[in-house]
N, C-alpha and C positions, 0 to 999 in steps of 0.2 A: 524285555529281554536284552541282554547288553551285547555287541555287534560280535564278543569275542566266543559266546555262546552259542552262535547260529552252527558251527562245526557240528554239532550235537542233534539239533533239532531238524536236520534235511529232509529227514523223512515225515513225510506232509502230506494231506489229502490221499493216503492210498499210493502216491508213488515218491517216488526221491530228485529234493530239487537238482538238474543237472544232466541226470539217468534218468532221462526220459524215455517212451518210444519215440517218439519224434526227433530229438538229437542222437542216439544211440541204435536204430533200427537197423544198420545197416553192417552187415557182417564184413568188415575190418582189416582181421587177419590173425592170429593166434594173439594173443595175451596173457597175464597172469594176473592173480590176483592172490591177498592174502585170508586165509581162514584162521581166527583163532575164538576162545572160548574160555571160559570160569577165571578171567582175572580175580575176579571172589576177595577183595579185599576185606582181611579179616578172617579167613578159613586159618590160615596155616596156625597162627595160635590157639585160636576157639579147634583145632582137632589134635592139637601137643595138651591142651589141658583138660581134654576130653569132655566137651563142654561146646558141641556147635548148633545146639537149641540157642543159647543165650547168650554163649561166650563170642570172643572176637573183639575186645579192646585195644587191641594194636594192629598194626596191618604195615608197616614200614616195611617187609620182605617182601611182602605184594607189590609195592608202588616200584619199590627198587626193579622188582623181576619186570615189570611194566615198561618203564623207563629204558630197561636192557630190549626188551623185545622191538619197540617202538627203535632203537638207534638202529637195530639188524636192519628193521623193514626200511629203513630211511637208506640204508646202503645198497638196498638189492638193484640188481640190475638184471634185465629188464624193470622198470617204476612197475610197480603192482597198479593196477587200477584200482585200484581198491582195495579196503580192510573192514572185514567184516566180522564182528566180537558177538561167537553165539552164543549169549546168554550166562547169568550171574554174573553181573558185573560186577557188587558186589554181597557180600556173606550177609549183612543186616538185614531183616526181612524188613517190607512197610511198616513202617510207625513204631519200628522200635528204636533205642540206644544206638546209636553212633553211623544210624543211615547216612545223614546228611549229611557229614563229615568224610565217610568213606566215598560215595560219590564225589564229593566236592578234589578230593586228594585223587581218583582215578581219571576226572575232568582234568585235572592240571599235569599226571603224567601223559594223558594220550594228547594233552596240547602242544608235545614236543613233535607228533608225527609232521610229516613234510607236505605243507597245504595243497600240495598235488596229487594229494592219495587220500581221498574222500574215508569218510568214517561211517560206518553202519551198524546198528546193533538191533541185534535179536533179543527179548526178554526171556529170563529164566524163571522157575520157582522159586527165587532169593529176591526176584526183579519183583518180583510181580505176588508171592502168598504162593503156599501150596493149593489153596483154594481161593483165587483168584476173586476179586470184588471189583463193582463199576466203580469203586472210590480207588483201590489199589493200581488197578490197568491208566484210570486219569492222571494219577500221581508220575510213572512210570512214563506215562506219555510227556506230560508236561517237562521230565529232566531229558529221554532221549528220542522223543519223537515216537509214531507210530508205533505200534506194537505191532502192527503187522501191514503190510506194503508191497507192491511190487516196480519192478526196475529193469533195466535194459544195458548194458555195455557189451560193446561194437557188435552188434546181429544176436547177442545172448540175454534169453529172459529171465529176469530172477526173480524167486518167489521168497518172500522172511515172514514166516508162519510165528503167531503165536500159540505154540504146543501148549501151555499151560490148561489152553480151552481146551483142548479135546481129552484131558487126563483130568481136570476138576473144574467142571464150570456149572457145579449145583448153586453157586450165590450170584451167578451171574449170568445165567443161559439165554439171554438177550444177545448178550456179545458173543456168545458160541454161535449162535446161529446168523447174527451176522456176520461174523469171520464167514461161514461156512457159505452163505447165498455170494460175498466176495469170492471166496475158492473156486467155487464151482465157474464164475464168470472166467477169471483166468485159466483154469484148467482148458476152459473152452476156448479162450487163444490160443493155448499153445498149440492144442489140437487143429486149430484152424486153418482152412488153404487159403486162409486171405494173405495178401502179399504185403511187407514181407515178410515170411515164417522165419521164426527164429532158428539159427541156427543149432541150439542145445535151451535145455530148461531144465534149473535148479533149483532146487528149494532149499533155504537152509530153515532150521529150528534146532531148540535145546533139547528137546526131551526126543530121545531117537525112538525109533519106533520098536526095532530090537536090539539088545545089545550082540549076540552071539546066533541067533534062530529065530526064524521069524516065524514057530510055534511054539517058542519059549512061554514059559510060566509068567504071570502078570508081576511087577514087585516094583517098587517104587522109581526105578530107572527106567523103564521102559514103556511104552503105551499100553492100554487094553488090547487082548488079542482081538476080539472083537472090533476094536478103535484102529488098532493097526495094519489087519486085513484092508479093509474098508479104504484106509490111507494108499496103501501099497496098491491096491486096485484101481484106482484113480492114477495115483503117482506110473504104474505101467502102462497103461493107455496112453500119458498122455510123453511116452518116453524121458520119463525125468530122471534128472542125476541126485540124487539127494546127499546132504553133506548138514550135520549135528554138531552140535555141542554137549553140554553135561560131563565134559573130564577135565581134571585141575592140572593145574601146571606141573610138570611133571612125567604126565602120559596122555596121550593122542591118539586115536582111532577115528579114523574116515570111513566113512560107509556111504556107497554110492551105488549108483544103477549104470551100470555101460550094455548097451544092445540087450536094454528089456532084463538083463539077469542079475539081483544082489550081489554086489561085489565085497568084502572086507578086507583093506588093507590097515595094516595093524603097524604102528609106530612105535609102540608103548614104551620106549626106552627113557632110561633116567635121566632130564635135562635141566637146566637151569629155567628155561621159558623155553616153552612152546609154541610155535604157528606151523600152519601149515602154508606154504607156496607151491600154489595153485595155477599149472597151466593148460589153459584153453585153446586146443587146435582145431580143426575141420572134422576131424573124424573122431573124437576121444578127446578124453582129457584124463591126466594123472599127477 
């Protein structure tokens, strides 16, 4: 692996080099950080020529809206602690036509970020197969690091779920179930009165649980009711904030948990690139 690569691969062993508990445990003072989500290089043509099974030969608008988003977060002030990219990095599924490529060109736009704003990525459906494989999840891990991890900045736990398992992990239910014996250990910190307890705990993933109700009807953007109950039950016990991915540039929706009750705030407005900036105080965050 070549030294200019390691930006990429941090996330390691189950936790992220850097964002540890042990450097990070210790609640700080408010911060921000950035959330963004389906770079997808290669959608915007593969959905102009109505063709995003197979299409997706070009991606130049992608890299360019990339490129732009990457100069905003390198301006913001307060420095984000981080940036964290949920899922579909890019439009190619595994092993087919112009993967390697589209990854390769999404590595060299996010190489302009500013080396003091760590990089983090969640895998998507596009990442990783709609029905996820132990060869597919290796491949994925091998370009951006774990697939699923968890992390710590200044007194805040973070959780980066790989959704894809809990929505289709009939080829590979070995790695469902360890994700899951993982979860449950974490969940069990956050819960935990051992000291020191984190100040907040977030989970990000791609595949949200609901898009609009969380007894909405099952359909490819959102989890099983069944799967997503299940989630949400766990996730309010252990007071968590949750925060997705699975929308393209263009439109944004945050969905979170503040004081145990679903929150949806709705961005959706027409933009050029999308992130969200995200800050973290003592009592909430918005």
């Amino acid at each position: 692996m070549a030294e200019s690569e390691n930006i990429f691969l941090r996330a390691k062993h189950r936790t992220f080099s850097g964002l540890t508990e042990d450097a990070e445990c210790k609640w700080t003072g408010p911060f921000c950080f950035i959330q963004a989500a389906d770079p997808q290089l290669g959608l915007m043509k593969a959905w102009r020529d109505g063709d995003c099974d197979s299409g997706g030969d070009e991606w130049a608008e992608e890299v360019e809206l990339t490129k732009q988003a990457v100069e905003a977060v390198n301006q913001l002030t307060p420095r984000p602690r981080f940036m964290v990219l949920c899922g579909d990095l890019v439009h190619a599924m595994p092993d087919t036509p112009f993967r390697e490529d589209q990854e390769r060109d999404l590595k060299a736009a996010l190489k302009g970020t500013d080396p003091s704003i760590p990089l983090l990525f969640v895998s998507g459906n596009h990442d990783l197969g709609n029905t996820p494989t132990a060869n597919t999840v290796e491949q994925y891990c091998s370009s951006w690091g774990d697939d699923y991890f968890s992390f710590w900045v200044g007194g805040v736990f973070f959780l980066v779920l790989n959704s894809q398992l809990f929505f289709d992990a009939s080829a590979c239910p070995e790695l469902k179930e360890a994700q899951e014996t993982w979860l449950e250990e974490q969940l069990s910190r956050a819960c935990s009165s051992t000291e020191p307890k984190p100040k907040h705990v977030l989970v990000f993933q791609h595949i949200p649980l609901y898009l609009k109700s969380p007894d909405e009807e099952d359909n490819y953007f959102n989890l099983q009711r069944g799967v997503r109950q299940n989630l949400m039950d766990r996730f309010k016990k252990a007071e968590i904030h949750w925060l997705k991915g699975n929308e393209q540039l263009g439109t944004a929706r945050l969905w979170t948990l503040q004081s145990n009750k679903w929150l949806l705030l709705d961005t959706a407005e027409e933009t050029e690139y999308i992130f969200l900036y995200i800050s973290i105080s003592p009592i909430n965050h918005s």
